[in-house]
N, C-alpha and C positions, 0 to 999 in steps of 0.2 A: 320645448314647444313643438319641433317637429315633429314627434310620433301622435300628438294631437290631431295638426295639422293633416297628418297623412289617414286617421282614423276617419277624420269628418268627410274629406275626399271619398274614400272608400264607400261610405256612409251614402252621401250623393249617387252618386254608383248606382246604390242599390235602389234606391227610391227612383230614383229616371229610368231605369229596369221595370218595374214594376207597375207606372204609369205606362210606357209603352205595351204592357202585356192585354193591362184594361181597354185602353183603345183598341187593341188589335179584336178584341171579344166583345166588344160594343158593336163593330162592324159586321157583327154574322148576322147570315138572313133568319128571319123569324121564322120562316115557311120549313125551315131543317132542324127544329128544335128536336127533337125526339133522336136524329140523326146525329144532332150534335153533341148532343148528353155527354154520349161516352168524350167525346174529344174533350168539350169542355174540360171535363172531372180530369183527362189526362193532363191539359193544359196547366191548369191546377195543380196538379201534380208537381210538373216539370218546375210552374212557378215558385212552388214551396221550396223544389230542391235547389234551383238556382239561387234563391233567398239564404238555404242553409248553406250551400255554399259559396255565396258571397259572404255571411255574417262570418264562417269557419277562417275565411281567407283575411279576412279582415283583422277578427282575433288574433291569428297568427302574426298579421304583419306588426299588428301592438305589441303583440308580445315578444317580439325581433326588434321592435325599436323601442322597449324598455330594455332590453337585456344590453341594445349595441349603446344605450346611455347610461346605464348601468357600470357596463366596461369604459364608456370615458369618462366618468367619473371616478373610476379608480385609476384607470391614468392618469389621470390630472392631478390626483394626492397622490398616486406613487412620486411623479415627476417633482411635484411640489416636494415631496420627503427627500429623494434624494439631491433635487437644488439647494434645501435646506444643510443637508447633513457637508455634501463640499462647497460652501461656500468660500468666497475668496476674501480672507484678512489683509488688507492694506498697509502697508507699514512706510513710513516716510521716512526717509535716509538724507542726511545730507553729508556728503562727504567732497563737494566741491572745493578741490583745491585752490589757494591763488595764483600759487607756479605748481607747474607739474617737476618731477625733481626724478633723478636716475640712480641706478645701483649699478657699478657695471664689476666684470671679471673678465677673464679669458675667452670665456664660451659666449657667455651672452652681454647683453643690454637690457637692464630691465626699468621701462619708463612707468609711473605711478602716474594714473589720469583720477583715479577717486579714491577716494579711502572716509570710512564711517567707522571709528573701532568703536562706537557708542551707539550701536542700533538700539538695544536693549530689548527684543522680542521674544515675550515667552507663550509657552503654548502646551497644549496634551493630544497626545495617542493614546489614548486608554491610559494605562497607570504611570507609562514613559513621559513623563515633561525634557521639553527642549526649551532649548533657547538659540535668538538668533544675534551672534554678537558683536559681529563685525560685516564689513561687507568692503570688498577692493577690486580697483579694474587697471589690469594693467596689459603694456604690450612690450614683446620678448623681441628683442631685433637678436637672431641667430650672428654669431660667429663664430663660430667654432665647427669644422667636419665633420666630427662625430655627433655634434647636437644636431648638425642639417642630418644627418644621416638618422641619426635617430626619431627624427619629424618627416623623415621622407620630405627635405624642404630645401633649400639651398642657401648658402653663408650669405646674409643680409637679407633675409627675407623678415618679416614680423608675424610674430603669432600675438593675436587677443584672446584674451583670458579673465576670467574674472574670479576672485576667490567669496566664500562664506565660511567663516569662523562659526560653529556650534556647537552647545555642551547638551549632553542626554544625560537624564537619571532614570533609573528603575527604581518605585516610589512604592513597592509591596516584597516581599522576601520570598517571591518565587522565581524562578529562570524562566529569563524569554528570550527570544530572539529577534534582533531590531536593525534592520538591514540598511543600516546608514547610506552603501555606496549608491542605493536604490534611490537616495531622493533624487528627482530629475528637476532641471530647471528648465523653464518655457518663457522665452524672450519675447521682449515686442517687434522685437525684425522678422520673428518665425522661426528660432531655430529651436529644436526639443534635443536639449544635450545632457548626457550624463555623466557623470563623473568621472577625471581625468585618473586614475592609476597611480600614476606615476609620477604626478604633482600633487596628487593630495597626502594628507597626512587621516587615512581614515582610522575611526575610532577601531576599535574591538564588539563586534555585531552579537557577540552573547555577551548579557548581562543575568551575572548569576545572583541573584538577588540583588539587594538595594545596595547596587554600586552606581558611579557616575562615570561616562566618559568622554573626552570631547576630541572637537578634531578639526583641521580645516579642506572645505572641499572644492575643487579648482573643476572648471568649467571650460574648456577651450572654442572661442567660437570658430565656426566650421566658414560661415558667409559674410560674415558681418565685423564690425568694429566696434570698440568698446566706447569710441565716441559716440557712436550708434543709438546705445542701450539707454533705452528709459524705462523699460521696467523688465524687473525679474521674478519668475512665479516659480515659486519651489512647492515639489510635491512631494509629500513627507508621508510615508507607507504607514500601515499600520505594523505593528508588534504582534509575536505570536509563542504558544508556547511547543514543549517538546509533542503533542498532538496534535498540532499545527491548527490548531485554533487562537481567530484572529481577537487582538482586543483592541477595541477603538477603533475611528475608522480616519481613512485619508484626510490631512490636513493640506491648505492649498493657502500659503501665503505668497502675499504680493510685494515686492521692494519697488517705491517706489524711489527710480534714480535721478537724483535733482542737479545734473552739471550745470 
């Protein structure tokens, strides 16, 4: 409706222009007609051209405000496509325990605050199906010198961590490449963590045809505490092949954590 708006304005303009020019030429003396001929006819003139170009300036500015609605109308369906294509899947977990319970050894302590081994979420990246099969939060109370050393952390301090249990297939008999360590998780406290190395057990990221692999991948949070967490957003890459073309696109599932 704006460039309407801004047409008829313009429009205005030109007509309150062109009464004042009439007034001005109603007011010449009678006694200087033959004197005034020529000015008149230039006057006339002058009014024509300003008329043409007011209508010229006018046109253009319509044609600037169909082109700038034009463009936000493809914004608004790009935006819409791409809100569409990552949308975020919800998935409900319950893994609330009714005692939390311990595993301990020499080096560490390790305390279990949730555990879901029955998420059962399945899903696609192009011809890759996952699944999401498990989901655990636990926290590591360091004892050991070589594990504070190797945490950069000090004997009794605690790390939080959370694990996800998933299985991948490749579901067509060509080779792709599916960069598991790359899913990242994005917590409700703020933290964007990627995957821990050295506590996960990561799959095999080429899949040569229609093979399966799975794996679990461990999270360490950086700020926060796994009492903390209510929900976990994982973002699951797409697959690619040896000419690094992509298939499918980003998947963005939500855990929701029910302590």
């Amino acid at each position: 409706m704006k460039k309407y708006w801004m047409a008829a304005l313009l429009g205005s303009m030109m007509v309150l222009g062109a009464c004042s020019s009439e007034d001005a030429q109603e007011e010449t003396d009678n006694t200087a007609e033959a004197e005034e001929a020529p000015e008149t006819e230039t006057a006339e003139e002058n009014e024509e051209a300003a008329e043409g170009s007011e209508t010229e300036e006018a046109e253009e500015a319509e044609e600037s405000s169909d082109e700038a609605a034009d463009e936000a109308v493809e914004t608004e369906e790009t935006s819409s496509e791409d809100s569409s294509s990552s949308a975020v899947v919800e998935v409900d977990t319950d893994g609330a325990l009714e005692e939390e319970y311990t595993e301990e050894n020499e080096e560490q302590k390790v305390t279990f605050v949730y555990q879901d081994t029955e998420v059962g979420h399945t899903g696609e990246v192009g011809p890759i199906e996952f699944s999401i099969d498990a989901v655990e939060l636990v926290s590591i109370e360091i004892k050991d010198e070589m594990m504070a050393a190797q945490w950069e952390r000090e004997v009794g301090d605690e790390i939080h961590a959370f694990a996800i249990a998933m299985g991948f297939e490749n579901t067509v008999d060509q080779d792709l490449d599916f960069f598991v360590p790359g899913i990242k998780a994005i917590t409700n406290t703020k933290e964007q963590l990627q995957t821990d190395y050295s506590m996960s057990e990561h799959p095999d990221t080429q899949f040569l045809g229609q093979v399966a692999h799975d794996g679990v991948l461990v999270y360490v949070l950086e700020k926060s505490t796994v009492q903390e967490l209510e929900t976990i957003e994982l973002r699951i890459p797409t697959a690619s092949d040896a000419d690094y073309v992509e298939y499918g696109e980003e998947q963005r599932v939500k855990l929701l954590i029910n302590q």
